[in-house]
C-alpha positions in Angstrom: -6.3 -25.8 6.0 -3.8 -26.3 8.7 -4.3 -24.6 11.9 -1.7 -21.8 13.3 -0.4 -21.8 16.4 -2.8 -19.6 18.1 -5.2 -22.0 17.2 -3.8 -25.0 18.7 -2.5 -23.7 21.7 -6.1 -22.5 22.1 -7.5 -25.6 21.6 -5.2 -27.2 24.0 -6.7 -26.1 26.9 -9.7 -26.6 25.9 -8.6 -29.9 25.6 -7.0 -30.2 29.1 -10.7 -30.1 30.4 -11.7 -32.8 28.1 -12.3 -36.7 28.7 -11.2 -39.2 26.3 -14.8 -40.3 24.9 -13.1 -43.3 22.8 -10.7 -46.0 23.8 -9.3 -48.0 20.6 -7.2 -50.9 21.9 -5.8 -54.2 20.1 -8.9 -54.9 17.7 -7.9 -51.0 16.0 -10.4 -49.5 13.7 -13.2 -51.8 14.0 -16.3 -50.5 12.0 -18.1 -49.6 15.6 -14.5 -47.2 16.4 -15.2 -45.3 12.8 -18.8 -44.8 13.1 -18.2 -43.2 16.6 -15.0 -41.5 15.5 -16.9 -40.0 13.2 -19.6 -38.7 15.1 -17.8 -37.4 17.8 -15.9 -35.5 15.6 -19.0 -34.2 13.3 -20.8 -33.0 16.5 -17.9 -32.3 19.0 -15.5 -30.9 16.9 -12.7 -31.8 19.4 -12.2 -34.8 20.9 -9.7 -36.8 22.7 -9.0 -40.3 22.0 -7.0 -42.9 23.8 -5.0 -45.4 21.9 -3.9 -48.9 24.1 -0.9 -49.8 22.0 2.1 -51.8 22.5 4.7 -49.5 20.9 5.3 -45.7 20.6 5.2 -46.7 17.1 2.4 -48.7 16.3 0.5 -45.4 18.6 2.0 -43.0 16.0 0.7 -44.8 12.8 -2.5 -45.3 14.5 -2.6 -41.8 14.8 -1.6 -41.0 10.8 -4.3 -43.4 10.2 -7.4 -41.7 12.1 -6.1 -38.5 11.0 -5.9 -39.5 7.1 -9.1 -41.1 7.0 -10.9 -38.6 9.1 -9.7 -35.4 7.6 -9.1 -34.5 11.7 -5.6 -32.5 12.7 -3.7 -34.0 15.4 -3.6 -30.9 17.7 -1.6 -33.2 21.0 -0.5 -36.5 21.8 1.2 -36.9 25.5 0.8 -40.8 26.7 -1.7 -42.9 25.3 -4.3 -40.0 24.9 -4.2 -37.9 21.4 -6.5 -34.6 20.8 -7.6 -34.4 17.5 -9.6 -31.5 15.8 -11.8 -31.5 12.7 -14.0 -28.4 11.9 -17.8 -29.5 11.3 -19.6 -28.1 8.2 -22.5 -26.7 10.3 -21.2 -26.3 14.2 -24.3 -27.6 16.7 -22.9 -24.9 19.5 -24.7 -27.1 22.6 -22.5 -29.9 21.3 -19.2 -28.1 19.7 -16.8 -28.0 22.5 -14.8 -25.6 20.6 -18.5 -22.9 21.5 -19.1 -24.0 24.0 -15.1 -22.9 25.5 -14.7 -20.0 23.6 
């Protein structure tokens, strides 16, 4: 279900307070980068990511990857540091940071 824009402006600044809590640079989507990708994202909800990439490209498709294969909605990308949203089944709200900012 795709988000409207309410939604994702919302989440934006939630987002502005965040950290990026994963770095993928030129190895990509190493098995260790999924397993925490998809942690993060089953107990945070909303994360931010940075991608270390040669091209604006290569950045993009990285993107389109994580977001295919993680079910997760790209909410922002400025720079190298993309926001990226996936709703958890059951929300833990001393870890969500979507509860926790509401």
């Amino acid at each position: 279900m795709p988000l409207n824009n309410a939604d994702k402006k919302r989440f934006r600044a939630i987002g502005h307070n965040l950290n990026p809590i994963i770095t993928i640079a030129q190895k990509g989507l190493t098995e260790s980068i999924k397993t925490e990708l998809e942690r993060a994202l089953s107990e945070h909800e909303l994360i931010k990511i940075k991608l270390i990439s040669a091209s604006r490209d290569d950045k993009n498709a990285l993107t389109e990857e994580i977001c295919g294969e993680f079910n997760a909605e790209c909410i922002q990308s400025i720079g190298h540091v993309v926001l990226l949203y996936r709703a958890a089944r059951n929300p833990d709200k001393r870890l969500s940071n979507i509860s926790r900012n509401s």
